[in-house]
C-alpha positions as CSV (number, residue, x, y, z in Angstrom):
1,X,0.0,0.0,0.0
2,X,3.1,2.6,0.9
3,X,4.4,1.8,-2.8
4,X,0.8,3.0,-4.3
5,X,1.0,6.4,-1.8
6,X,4.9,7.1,-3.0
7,X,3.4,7.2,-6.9
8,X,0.7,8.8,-6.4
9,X,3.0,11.3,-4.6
10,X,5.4,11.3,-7.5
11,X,2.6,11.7,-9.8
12,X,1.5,15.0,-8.2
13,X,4.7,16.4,-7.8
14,X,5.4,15.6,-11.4
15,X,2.3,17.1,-12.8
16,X,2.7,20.2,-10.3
17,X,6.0,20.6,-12.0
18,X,5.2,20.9,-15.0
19,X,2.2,23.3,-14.5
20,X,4.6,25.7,-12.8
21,X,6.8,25.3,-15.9
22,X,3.9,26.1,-17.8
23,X,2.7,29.5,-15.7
24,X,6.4,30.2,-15.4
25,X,7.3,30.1,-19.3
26,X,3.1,31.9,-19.8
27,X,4.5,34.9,-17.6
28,X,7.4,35.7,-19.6
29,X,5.6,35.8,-22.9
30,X,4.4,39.1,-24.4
31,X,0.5,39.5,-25.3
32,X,0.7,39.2,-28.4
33,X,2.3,35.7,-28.6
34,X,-0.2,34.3,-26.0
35,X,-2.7,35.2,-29.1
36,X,-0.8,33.4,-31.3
37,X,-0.8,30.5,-28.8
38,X,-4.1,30.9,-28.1
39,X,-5.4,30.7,-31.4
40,X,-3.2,28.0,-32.3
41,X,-4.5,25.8,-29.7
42,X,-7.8,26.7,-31.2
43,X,-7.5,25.6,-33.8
44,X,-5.4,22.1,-33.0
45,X,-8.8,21.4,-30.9
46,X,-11.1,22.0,-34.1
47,X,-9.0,20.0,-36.3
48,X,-8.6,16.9,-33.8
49,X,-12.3,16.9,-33.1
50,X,-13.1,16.9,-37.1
51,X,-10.8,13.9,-37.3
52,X,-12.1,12.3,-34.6
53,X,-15.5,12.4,-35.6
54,X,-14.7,10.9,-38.9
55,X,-13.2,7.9,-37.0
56,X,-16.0,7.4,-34.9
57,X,-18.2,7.3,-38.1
58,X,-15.2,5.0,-39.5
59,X,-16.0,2.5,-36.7
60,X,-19.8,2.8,-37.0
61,X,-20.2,1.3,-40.2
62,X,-21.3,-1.6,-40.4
63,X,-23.2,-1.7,-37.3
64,X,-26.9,-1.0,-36.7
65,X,-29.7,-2.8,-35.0
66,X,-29.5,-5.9,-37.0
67,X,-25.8,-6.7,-36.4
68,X,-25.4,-10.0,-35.9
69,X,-24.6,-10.4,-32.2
70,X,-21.9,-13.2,-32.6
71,X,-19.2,-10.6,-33.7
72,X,-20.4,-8.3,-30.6
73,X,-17.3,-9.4,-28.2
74,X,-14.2,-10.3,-30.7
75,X,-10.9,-9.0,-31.6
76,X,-9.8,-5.8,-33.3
77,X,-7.8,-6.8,-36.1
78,X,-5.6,-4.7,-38.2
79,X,-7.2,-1.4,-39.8
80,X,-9.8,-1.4,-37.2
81,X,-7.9,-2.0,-34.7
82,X,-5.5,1.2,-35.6
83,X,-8.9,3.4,-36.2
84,X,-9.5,2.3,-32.6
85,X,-6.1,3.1,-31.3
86,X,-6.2,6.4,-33.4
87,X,-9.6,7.4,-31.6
88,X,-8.4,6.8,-28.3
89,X,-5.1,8.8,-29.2
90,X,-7.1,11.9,-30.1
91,X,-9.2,11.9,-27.1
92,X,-6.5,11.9,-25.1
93,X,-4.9,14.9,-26.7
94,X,-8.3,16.7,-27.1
95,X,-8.5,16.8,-23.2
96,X,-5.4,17.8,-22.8
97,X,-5.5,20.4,-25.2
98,X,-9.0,21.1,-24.0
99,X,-7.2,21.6,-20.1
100,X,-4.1,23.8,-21.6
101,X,-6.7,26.2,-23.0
102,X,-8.7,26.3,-19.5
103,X,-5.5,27.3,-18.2
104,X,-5.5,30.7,-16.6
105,X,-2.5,31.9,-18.6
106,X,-4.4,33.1,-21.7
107,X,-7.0,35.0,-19.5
């Protein structure tokens, strides 16, 4: 159980790190780079949730009410297995990207 504490501790003094990295390195930028930032990450989030919606229709097809329920549980196998993998990439980086933004540097 003390092996579980010590990461999680290690966990929060990593990611408390590199927030203050991140408000240290916001501070010393003038306005109109934070704009330029801003807007940047923007736009990252507009493109990654275009593409992710596109895999999520990706994976749909080919499902429906009447899918046969014996491929319900099975393995992902090659390219839908990587649209899977993809999807689950972008999500990740949408909420982080989604958290940078909340940050309250660009306010």
């Amino acid at each position: 159980m003390a092996n579980h504490a010590e990461s999680n501790n290690a966990c929060r003094l990593i990611l408390c790190g590199i927030l203050m990295c991140l408000h240290d390195a916001a501070t010393n930028i003038d306005m109109r780079s934070k704009a330029a930032m801003e807007t940047a990450l923007y736009i990252a989030i507009l493109v990654i949730s275009a593409v992710m919606s596109v895999l999520v229709i990706l994976q749909s097809r080919g499902g429906g009410p009447n899918r046969d329920t014996s491929s319900m549980y099975r393995t992902r196998r090659g390219i839908e297995k990587t649209l899977y993998q993809a999807t689950i990439a972008l999500g990740v980086s949408f909420l982080l990207l989604a958290l940078i933004t909340s940050l309250p540097i660009f306010n």
